[in-house]
N, C-alpha and C positions, 0 to 999 in steps of 0.2 A: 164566335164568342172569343175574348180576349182569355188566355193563361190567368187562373189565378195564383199568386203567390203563397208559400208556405209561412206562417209565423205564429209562434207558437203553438204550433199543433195542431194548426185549422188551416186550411184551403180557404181565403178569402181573397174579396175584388181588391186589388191595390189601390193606393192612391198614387191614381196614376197620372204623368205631365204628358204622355204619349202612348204612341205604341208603334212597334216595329215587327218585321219578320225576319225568318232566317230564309235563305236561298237554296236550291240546291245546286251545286256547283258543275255537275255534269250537264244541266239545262241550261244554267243561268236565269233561272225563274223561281220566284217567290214561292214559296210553299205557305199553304192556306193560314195554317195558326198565325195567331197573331199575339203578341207577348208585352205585357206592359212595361212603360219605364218609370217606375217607384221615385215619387216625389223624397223628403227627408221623414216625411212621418212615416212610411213603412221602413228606412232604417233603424228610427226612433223605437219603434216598437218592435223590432226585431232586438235591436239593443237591450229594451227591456228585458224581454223575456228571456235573452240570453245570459242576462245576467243574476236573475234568479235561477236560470236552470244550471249555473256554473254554482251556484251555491245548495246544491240540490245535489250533487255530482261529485263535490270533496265528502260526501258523507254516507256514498256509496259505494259498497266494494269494490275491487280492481276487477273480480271475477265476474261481478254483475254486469261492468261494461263490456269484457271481452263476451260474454251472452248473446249483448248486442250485435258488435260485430262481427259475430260467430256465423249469427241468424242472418243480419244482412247480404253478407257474402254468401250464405244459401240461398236466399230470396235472389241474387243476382244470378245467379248460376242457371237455376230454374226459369228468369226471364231472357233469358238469353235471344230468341228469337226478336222478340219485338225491340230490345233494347239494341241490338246488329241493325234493323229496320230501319227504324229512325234515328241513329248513326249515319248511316248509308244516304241516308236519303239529306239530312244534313252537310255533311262533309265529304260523300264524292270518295272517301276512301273502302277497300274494299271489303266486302261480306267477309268472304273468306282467301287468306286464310287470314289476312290485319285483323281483323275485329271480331267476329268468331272463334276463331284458332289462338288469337296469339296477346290481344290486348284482355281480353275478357277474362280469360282465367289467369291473367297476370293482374288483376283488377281485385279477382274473388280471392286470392291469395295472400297479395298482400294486408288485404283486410283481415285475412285468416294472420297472418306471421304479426301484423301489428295486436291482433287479440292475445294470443301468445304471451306477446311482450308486456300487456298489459296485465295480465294474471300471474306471471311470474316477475314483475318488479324490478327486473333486470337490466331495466334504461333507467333507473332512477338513483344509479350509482349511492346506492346506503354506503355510510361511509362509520364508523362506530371507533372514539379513541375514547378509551377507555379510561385513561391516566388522568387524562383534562376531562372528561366526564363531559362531553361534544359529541353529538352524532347530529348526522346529516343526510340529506336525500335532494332527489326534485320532487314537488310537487308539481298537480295544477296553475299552469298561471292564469287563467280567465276567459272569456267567450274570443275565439278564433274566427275573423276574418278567411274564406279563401277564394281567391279570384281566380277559375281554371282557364287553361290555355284553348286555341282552337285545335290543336295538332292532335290531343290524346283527349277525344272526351270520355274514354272512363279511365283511366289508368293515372290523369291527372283533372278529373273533373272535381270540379269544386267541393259536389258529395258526392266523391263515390274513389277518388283517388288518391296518392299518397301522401298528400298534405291534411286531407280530411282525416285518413285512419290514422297519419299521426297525430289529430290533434286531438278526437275522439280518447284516442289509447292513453295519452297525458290524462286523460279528466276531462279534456275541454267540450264546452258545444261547441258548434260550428254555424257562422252564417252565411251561404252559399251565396255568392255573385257568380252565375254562370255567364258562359260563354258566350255574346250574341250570334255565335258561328253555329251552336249546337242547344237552344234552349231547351227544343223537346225531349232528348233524350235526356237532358238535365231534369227537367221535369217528373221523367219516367223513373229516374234513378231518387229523386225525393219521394218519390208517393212509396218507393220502396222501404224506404229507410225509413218513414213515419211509420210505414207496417209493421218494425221490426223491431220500432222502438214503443211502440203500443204493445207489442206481444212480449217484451221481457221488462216493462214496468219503467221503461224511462222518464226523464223529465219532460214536459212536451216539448221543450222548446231545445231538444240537443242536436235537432239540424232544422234548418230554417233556409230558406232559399228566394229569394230574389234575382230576377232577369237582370236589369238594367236600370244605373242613374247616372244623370249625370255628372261632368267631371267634377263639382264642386264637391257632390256629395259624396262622389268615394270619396274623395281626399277628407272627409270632413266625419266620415264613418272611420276610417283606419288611426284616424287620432283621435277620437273619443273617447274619455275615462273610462267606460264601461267595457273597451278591448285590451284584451291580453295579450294577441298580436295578429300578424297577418301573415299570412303566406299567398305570394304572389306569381304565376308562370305566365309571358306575355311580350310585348314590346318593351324596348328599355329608355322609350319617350314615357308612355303611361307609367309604367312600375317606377321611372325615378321621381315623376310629379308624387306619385303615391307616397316614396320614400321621405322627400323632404316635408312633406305634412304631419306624416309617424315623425320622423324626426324630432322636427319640432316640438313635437309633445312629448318627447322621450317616449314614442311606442313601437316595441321591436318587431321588422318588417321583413320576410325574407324572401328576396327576390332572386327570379333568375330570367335574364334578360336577354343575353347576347353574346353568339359564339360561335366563330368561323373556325373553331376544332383543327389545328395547321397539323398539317401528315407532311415531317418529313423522308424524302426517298435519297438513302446513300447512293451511292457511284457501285457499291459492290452487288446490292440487293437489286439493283435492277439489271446488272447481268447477268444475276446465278439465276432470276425469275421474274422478270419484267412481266411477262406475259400474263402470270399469275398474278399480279400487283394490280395491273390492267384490268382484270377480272374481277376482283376483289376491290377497287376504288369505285369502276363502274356502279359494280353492285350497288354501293354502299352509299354514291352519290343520286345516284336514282331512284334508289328505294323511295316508296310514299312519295315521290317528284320531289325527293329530295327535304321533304317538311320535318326534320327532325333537329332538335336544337343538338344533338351531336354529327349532323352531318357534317362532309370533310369539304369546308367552305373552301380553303385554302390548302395548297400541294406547294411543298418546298424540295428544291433539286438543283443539284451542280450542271452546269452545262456540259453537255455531252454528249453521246452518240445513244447513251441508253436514253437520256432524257428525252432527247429527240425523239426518239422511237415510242417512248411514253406518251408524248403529245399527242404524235402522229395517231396512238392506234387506241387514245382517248376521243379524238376528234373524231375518227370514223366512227365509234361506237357508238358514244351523244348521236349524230349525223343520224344513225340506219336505226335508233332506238325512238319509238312512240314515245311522244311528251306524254305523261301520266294527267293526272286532275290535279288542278290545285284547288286549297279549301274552301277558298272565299274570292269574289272579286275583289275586294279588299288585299289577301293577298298575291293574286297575278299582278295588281296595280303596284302595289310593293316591290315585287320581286323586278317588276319591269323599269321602274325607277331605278331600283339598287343597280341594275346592270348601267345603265346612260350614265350614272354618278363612278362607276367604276370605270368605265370608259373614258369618261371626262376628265380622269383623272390622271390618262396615258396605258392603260388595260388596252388591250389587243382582241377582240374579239373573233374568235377560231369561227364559232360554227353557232347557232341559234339568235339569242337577244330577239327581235322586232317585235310586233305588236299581240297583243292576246287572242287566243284562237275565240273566232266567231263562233257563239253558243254553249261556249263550255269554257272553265277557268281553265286554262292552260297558258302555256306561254313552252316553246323550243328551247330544247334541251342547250344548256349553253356555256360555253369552256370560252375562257380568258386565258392569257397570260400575259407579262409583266418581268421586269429583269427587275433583280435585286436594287440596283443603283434608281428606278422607280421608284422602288417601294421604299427605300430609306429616306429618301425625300419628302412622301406624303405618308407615313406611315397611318396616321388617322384614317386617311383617307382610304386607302387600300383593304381597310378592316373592315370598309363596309360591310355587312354583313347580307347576304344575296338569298333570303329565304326561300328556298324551294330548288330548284333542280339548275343551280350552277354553280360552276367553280371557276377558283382562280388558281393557274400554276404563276409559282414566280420561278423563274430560271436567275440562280449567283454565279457571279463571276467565279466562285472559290469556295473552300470551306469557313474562310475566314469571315467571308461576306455573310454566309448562308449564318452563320452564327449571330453578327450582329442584325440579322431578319429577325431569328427566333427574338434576343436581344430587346429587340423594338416592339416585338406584340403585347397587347393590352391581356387581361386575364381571361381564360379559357376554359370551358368543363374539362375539353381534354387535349391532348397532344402523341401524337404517335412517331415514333421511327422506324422505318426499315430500314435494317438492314441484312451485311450477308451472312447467311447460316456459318459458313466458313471461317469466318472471322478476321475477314480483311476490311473489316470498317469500322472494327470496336474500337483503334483510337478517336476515330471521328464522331463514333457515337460516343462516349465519353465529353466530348469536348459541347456537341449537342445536346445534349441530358442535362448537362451542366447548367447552359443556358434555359433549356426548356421547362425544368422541372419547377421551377417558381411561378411559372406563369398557368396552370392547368391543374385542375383536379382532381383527376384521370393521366397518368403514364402508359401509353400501352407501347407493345412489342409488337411489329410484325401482323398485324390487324388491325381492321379497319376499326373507327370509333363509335360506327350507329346503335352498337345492341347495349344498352346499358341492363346488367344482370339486377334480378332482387334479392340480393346481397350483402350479409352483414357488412360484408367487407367493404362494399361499393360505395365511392363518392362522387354523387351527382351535383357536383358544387364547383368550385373555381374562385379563385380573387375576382374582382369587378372590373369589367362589366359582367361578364359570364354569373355572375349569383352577388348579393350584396355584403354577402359578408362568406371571409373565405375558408372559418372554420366550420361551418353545417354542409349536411347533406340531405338532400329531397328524396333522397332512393336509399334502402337501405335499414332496415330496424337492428336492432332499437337505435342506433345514431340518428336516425330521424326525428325520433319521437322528444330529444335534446332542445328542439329550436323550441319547443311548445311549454317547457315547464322554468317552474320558478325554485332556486335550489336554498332551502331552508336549513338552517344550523339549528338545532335543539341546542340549549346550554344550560346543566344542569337541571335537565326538568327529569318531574317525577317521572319513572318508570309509564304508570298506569296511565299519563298525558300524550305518550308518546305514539307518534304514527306504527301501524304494526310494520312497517318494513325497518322499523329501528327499534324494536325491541328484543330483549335478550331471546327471545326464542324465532329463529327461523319461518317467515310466517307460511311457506309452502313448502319447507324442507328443502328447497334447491334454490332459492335465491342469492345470488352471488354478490355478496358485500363483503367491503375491503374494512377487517375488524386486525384495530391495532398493525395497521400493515402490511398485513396478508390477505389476499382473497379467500372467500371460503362460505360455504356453503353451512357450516355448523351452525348450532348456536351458540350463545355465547355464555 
């Protein structure tokens, strides 16, 4: 029997123009479900009901929603077995400790830190001048679009990850576009969340899920008067078709698309501890085979004797290292591509590249490189981005060169430098930092850039390509919970009119609003 869809509150047959399945990627064979592709009347009417459940939702307390997902995030917790299962069995990545251990209760957490924020008011910057008789907030901005990625299906699944709990914690519904890589467990994570939202009195319709439509009708769902916005993790062919349609209609879309993450390696750092760099690159570029939009695509290095020895003792590692799963054939065809276009390009092929392993989505572990005076030539080209478990070193002639590399790259989630503890490379890193720091989201020191923490402080964004606009972030509360609202100015309205996070009295006692100036917790 075909998957039925969620919309407003009921489990019904779609109208559907098809139906597809998801694979399992260790096999390469179909798994039995089968999953509709939603003509535009199941947008239509998810549209609807998202639209009265967004007006259903400004006129409920903040506490009543973090309720919800107080509750959901238990309910996840508690399914824990079956929702690792068909994970597993969808995407080829593993039980334990990826999915189990490490994605799932960074899943139920963040749902937990986005309720949090939601109860305490604290992303919705209350702002109170008292002199001009002006206060202001964010609100709700309207029913949210989220389309999740194949790489993280619950940590950024459509309901169940950190686009959804930010839009949820604004106020917003959510209308789910899962992943064709991972429907069922998308599924399992909506029957949850209608549990959850049945047992603390929700609107019906404040998550709503749908598998698959076609190209027209995303694009024709993400600009429809009835969304408030979208948040998108995915390709940055899809996500920019998506973008210029929101656009168009003036509907704000926040994408994250694309990003070889460049690690640059000083001359000092890789002689006080090459070895350990070696260690720590390896790791971090093979991790998951590599499927991480913070993997380190790209290695920038001065030519030289440590570099050399960096190749040399990357190349055997790749070499005597098991190629991992990739998630989709979809993606090994991708990643297999990316490499022949990086080649084509004048890329040096060390060790891996050739064709997909028979029965299982794999593809050899696989290391490039490329000199500076390459890459300043095609610099577009060189960016390709090689999803899954390869890199590229560029070897510069100089520091000079190595600067106008950084110089030349498009925008980034993140960017790293080593260098030497010692401190024979801080004018070089100066001069690097300089160039690097405009182009990335993320700064790091001396480690690598796969583990993105869940973190006030953390910016899971970048200039474009890496995210579509380069002041949000997708990790992170309350700064997340930013992209989802709409920031209203009070002018001179009555007292008794006014939202309770701008009224003279503190509505939880510890809400932080900036009153006349100063932040503070008081009331007024």
């Amino acid at each position: 029997m075909t998957a039925k869809v969620l919309l407003a509150g009921t489990w019904r047959d779609a109208d559907s123009v098809g139906t597809f399945q998801a694979t399992n990627p260790n096999t390469n064979e179909k798994l039995p479900a089968e999953f509709p592709i939603s003509s535009w009347a199941d947008c239509d009417a998810a549209l609807d009901a998202a639209a009265e459940a967004a007006r259903e939702m400004r006129t409920l307390p903040a506490a009543k929603i973090a309720e919800f997902l107080d509750l959901y995030a238990d309910k996840i917790d508690a399914a824990k077995d079956s929702l690792v299962e068909a994970a597993h069995a969808e995407t080829g990545l593993a039980k334990s400790p990826r999915l189990a251990d490490g994605e799932l209760p960074r899943t139920s957490g963040q749902l937990r830190s986005a309720a949090e924020s939601c109860r305490s008011g604290d992303w919705a910057m209350a702002t109170i001048d008292t002199a001009a008789g002006i206060r202001s907030c964010y609100e709700p901005l309207g029913p949210v679009c989220v389309f999740g990625p194949n790489n993280f299906p619950f940590a950024f699944g459509s309901v169940s990850g950190g686009d959804f709990a930010a839009a949820i914690a604004a106020g917003n519904p959510v209308i789910g576009k899962a992943n064709s890589s991972h429907p069922e467990t998308t599924r399992l994570f909506a029957g949850l969340a209608l549990e959850a939202a049945k047992e603390t009195g929700m609107p019906a319709a404040i998550v709503q899920l749908i598998y698959r439509t076609g190209h027209a009708d995303g694009e024709r769902l993400v600009a429809d008067p009835r969304v408030g916005a979208t948040g998108y993790t995915g390709s940055r062919s899809a996500g920019l078709k998506l973008k210029a349609a929101a656009d168009a209609a003036g509907k704000p879309i926040y994408l994250e698309l694309s990003s070889v993450n460049p690690v640059v390696l000083l001359p000092g750092a890789l002689a006080a501890r090459g070895d350990e760099i070696v260690d720590e690159f390896c790791g971090s570029a093979l991790m998951g085979s590599g499927q991480f939009c913070t993997n380190p695509g790209v290695v920038l290095a001065i030519a030289g004797e440590g570099t050399d020895k960096f190749i040399a003792a990357v190349k055997e590692r790749f070499a005597g290292s098991p190629a991992g799963t990739l998630l989709s054939p979809a993606v090994a065809g991708s990643l297999k591509d990316s490499i022949e276009k990086l080649c084509s390009f004048g890329a040096e092929l060390l060790v891996g590249g050739g064709d997909v392993e028979a029965g299982r989505c794999a593809l050899a572990n696989t290391l490039m490189t490329a000199t500076g005076t390459q890459f300043l030539a095609d610099p577009e080209g060189f960016q390709t981005e090689a999803f899954g478990n390869a890199s590229l070193v560029v070897v510069t002639e100089d520091l000079d060169e190595l600067c106008n590399v950084v110089a030349s790259l498009e925008g980034n989630l993140t960017g790293c430098v080593y260098s030497d503890p010692a401190g024979s490379d801080d004018a070089s890193y100066d001069q690097v930092a300089f160039e690097l720091t405009p182009k990335v989201g993320r700064v790091l020191n001396d480690k690598m850039p796969t583990g993105v923490a869940v973190s006030a402080a953390m910016n899971h964004g970048g200039p474009f390509p890496a995210t579509g606009h380069p002041g949000f972030t997708a990790v992170g509360v309350p700064g997340s919970l930013l992209r989802f609202g709409k920031l209203t100015s009070y002018d001179n309205v009555r007292p008794e009119r006014l939202p309770a996070l701008l009224a003279d009295k503190n509505p939880t006692g510890q809400t932080p609003r900036r009153i006349d100036g100063v932040w503070t917790t008081a009331d007024l």
